[in-house]
CHARMM-style PDB file with segment names, atoms N, HN, CA, C and O in Angstrom:
ATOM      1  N   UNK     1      42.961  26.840 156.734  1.00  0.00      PROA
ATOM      2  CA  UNK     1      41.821  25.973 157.041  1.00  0.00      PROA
ATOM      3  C   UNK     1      41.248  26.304 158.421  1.00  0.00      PROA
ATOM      4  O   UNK     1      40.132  26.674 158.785  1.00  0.00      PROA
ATOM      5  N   UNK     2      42.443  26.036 159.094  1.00  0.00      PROA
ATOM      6  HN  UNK     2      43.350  25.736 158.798  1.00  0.00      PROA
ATOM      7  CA  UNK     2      41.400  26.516 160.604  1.00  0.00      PROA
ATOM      8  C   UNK     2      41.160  27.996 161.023  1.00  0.00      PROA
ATOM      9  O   UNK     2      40.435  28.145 162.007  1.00  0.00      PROA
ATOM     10  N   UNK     3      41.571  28.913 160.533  1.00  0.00      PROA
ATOM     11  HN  UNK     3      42.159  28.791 159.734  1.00  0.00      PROA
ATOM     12  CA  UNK     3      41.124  30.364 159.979  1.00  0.00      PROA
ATOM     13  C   UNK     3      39.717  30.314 159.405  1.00  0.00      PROA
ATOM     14  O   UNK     3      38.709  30.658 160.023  1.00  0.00      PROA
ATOM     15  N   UNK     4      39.749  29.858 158.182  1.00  0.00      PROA
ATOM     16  HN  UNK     4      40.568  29.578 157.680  1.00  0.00      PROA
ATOM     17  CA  UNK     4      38.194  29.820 157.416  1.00  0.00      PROA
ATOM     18  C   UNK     4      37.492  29.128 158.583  1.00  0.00      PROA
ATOM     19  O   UNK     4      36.493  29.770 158.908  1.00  0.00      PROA
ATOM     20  N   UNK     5      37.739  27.709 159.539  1.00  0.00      PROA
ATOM     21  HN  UNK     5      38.550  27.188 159.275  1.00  0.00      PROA
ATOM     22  CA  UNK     5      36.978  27.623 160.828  1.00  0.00      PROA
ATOM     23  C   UNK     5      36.218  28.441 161.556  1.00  0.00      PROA
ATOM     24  O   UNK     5      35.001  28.387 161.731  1.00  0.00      PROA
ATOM     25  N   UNK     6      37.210  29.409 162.084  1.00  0.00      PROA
ATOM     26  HN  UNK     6      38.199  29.453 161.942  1.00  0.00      PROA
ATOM     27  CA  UNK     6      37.262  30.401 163.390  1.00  0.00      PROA
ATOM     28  C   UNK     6      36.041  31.085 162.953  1.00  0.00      PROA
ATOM     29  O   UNK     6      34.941  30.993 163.498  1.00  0.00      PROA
ATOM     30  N   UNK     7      36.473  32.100 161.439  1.00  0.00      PROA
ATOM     31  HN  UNK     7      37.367  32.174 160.996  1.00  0.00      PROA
ATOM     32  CA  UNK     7      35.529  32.495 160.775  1.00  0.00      PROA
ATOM     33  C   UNK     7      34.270  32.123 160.672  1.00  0.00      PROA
ATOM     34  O   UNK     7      33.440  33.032 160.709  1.00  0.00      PROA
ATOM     35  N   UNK     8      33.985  31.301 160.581  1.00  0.00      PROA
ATOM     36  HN  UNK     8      34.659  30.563 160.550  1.00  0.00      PROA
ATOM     37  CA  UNK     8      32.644  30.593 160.006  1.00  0.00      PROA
ATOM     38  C   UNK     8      31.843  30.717 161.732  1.00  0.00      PROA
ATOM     39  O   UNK     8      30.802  31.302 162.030  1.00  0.00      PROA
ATOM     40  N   UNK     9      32.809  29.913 162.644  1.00  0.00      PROA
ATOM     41  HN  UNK     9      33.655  29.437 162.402  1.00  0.00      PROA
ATOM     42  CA  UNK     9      32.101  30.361 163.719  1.00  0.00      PROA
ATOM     43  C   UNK     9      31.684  31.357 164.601  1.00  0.00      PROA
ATOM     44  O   UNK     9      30.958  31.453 165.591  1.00  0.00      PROA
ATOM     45  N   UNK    10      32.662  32.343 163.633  1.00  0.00      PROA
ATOM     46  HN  UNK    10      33.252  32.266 162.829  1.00  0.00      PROA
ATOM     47  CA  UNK    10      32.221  33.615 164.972  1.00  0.00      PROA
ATOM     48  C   UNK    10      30.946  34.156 163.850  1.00  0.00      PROA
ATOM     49  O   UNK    10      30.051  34.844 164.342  1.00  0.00      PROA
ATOM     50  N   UNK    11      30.918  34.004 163.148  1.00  0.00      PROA
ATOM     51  HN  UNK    11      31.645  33.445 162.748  1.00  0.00      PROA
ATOM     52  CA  UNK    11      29.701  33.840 161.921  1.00  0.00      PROA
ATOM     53  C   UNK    11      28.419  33.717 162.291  1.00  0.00      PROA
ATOM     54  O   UNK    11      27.474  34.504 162.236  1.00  0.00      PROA
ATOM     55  N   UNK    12      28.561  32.179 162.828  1.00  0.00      PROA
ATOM     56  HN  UNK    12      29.329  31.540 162.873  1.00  0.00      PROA
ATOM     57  CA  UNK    12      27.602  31.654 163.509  1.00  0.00      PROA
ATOM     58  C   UNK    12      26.856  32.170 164.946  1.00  0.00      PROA
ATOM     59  O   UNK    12      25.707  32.268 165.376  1.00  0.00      PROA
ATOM     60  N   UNK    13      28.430  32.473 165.477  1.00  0.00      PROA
ATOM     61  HN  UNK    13      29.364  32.393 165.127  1.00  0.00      PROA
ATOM     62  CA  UNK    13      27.874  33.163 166.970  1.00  0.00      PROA
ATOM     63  C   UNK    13      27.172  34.110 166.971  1.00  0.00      PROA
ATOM     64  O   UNK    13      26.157  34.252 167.653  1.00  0.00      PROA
ATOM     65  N   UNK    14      27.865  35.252 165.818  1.00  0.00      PROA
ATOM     66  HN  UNK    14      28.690  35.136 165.264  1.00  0.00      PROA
ATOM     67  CA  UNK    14      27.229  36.433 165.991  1.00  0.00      PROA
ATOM     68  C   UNK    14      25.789  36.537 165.617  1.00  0.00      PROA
ATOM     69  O   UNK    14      25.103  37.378 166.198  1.00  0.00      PROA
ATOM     70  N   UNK    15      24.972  35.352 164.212  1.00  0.00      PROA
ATOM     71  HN  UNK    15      25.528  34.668 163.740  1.00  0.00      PROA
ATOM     72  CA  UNK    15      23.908  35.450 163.946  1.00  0.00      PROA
ATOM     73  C   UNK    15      22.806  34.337 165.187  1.00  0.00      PROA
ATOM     74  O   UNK    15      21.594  34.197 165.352  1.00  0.00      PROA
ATOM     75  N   UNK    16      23.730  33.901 165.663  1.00  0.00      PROA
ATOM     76  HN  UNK    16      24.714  34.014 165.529  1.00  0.00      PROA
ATOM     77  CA  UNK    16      22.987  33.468 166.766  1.00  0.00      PROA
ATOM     78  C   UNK    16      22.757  34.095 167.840  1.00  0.00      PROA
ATOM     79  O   UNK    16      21.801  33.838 168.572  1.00  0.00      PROA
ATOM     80  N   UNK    17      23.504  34.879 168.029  1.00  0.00      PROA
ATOM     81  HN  UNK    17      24.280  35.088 167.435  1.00  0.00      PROA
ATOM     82  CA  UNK    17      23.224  36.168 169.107  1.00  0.00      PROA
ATOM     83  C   UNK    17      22.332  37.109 168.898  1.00  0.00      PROA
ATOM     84  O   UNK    17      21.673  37.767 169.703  1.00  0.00      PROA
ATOM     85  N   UNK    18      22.374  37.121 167.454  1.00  0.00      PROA
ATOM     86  HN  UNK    18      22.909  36.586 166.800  1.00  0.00      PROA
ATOM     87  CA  UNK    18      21.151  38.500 166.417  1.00  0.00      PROA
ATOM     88  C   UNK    18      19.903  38.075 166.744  1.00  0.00      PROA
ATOM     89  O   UNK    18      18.929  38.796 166.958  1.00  0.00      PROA
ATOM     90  N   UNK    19      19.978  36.303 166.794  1.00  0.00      PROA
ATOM     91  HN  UNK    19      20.770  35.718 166.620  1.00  0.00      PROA
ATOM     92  CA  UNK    19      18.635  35.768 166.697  1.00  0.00      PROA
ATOM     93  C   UNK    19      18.031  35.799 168.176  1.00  0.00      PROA
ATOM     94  O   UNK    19      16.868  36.149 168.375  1.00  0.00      PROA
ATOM     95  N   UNK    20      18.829  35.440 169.119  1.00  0.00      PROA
ATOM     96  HN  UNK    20      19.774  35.155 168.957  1.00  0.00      PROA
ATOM     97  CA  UNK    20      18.097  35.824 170.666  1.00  0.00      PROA
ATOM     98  C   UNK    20      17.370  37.031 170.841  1.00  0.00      PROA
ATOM     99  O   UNK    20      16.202  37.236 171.173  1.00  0.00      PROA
ATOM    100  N   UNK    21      18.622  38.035 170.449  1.00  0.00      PROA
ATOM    101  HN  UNK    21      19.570  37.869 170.180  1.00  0.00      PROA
ATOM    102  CA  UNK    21      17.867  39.509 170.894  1.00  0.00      PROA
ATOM    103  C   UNK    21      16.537  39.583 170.607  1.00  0.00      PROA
ATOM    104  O   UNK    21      15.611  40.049 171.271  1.00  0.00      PROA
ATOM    105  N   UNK    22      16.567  38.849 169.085  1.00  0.00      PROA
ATOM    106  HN  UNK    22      17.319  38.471 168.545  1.00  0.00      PROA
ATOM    107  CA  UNK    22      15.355  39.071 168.305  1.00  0.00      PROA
ATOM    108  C   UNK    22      14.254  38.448 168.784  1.00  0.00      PROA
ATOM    109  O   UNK    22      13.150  38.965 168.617  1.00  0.00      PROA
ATOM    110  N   UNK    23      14.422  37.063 169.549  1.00  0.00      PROA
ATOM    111  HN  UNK    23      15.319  36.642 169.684  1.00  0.00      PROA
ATOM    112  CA  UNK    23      13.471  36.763 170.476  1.00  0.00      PROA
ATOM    113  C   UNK    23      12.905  37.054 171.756  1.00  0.00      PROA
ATOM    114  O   UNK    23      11.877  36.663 172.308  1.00  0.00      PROA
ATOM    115  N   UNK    24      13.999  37.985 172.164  1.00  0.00      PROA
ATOM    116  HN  UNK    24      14.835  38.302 171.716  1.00  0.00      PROA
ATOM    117  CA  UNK    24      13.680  38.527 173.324  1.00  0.00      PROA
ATOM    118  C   UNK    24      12.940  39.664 173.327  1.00  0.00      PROA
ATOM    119  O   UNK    24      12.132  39.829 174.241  1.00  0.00      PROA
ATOM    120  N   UNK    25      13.105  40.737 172.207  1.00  0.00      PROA
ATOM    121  HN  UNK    25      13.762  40.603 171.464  1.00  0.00      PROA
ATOM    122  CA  UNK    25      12.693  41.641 171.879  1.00  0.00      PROA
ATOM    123  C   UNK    25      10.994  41.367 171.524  1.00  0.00      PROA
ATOM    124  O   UNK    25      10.179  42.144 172.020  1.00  0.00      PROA
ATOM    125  N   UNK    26      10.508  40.199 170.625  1.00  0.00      PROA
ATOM    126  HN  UNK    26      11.170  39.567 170.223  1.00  0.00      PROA
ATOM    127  CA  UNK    26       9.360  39.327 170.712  1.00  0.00      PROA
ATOM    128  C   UNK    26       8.944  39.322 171.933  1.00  0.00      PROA
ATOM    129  O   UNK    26       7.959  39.943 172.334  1.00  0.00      PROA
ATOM    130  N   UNK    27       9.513  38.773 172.455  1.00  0.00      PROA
ATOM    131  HN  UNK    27      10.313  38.269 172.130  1.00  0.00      PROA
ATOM    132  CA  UNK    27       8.501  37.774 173.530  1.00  0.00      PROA
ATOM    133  C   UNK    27       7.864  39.551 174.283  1.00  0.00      PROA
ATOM    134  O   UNK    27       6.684  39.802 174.526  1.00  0.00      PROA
ATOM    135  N   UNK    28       9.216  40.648 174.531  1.00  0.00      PROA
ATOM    136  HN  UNK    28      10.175  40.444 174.335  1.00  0.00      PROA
ATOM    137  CA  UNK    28       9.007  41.472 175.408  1.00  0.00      PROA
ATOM    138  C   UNK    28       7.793  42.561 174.761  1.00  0.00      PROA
ATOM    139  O   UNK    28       7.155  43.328 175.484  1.00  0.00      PROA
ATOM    140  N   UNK    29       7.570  42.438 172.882  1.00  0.00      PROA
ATOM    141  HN  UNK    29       8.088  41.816 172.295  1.00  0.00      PROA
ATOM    142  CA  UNK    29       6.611  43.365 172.333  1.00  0.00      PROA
ATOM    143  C   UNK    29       5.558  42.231 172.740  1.00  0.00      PROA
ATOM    144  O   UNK    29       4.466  42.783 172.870  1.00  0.00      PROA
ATOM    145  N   UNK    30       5.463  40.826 172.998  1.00  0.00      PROA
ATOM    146  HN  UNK    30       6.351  40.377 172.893  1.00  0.00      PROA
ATOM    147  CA  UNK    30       4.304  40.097 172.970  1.00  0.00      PROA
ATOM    148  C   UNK    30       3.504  40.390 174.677  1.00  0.00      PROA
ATOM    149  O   UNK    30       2.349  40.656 175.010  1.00  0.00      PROA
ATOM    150  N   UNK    31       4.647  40.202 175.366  1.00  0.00      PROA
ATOM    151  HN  UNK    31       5.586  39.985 175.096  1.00  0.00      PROA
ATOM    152  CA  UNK    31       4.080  40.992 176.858  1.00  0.00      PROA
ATOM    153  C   UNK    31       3.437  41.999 177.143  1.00  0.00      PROA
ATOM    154  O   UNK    31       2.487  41.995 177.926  1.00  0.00      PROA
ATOM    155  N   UNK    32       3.933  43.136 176.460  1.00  0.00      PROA
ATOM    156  HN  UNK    32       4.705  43.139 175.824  1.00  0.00      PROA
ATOM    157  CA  UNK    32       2.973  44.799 176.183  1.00  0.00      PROA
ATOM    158  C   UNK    32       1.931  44.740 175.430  1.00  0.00      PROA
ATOM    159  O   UNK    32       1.105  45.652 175.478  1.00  0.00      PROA
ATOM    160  N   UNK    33       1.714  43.331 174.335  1.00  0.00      PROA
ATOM    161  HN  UNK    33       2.385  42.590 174.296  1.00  0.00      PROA
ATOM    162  CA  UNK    33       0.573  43.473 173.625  1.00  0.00      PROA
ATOM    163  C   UNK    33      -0.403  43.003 174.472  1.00  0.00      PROA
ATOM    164  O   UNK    33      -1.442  43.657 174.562  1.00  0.00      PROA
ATOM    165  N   UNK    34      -0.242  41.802 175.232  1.00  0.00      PROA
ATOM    166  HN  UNK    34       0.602  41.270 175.159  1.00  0.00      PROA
ATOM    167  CA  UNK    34      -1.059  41.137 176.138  1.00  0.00      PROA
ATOM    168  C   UNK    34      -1.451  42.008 177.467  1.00  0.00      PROA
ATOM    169  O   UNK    34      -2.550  42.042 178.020  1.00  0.00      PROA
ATOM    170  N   UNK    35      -0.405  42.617 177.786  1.00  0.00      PROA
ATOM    171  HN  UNK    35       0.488  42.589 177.338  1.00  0.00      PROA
ATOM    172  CA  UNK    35      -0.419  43.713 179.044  1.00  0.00      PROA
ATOM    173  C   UNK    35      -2.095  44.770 178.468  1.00  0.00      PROA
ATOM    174  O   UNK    35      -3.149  44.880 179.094  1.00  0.00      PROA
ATOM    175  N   UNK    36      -1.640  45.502 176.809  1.00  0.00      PROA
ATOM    176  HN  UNK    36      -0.783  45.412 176.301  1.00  0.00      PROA
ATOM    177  CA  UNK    36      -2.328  46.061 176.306  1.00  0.00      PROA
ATOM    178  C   UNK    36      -4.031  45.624 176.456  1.00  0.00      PROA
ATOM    179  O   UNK    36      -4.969  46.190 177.018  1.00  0.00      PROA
ATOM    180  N   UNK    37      -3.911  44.138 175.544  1.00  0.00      PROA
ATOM    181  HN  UNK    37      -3.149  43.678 175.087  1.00  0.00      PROA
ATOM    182  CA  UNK    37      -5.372  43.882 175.755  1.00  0.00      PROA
ATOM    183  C   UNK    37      -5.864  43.241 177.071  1.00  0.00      PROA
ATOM    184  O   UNK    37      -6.952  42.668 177.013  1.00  0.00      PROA
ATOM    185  N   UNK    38      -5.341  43.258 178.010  1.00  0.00      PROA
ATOM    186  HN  UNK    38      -4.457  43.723 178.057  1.00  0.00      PROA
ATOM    187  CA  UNK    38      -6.207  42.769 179.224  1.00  0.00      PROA
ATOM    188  C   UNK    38      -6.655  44.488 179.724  1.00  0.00      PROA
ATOM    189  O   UNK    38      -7.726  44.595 180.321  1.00  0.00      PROA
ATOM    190  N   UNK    39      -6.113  45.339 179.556  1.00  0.00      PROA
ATOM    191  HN  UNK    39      -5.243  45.252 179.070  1.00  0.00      PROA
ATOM    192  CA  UNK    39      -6.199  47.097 179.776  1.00  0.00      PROA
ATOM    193  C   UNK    39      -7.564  47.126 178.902  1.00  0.00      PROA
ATOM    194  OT1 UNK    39      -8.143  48.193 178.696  1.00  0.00      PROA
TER     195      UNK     39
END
């Protein structure tokens, strides 16, 4: 039981970690686009 726990959360961590990058990676293509059109 607290195995299937651990599991589930490092589960969680790791797709929550997937999901930052993924916003960071956003925000940083949304900066170069804006950088772009004020150029």
């Amino acid at each position: 039981m607290l195995c299937l726990l651990l599991t589930a959360n490092a589960g969680y961590f790791s797709s929550f970690s997937l999901h930052q990058k993924q916003i960071i990676r956003a925000k940083i293509i949304s900066k170069r686009y804006f950088i772009n059109l004020n150029l």
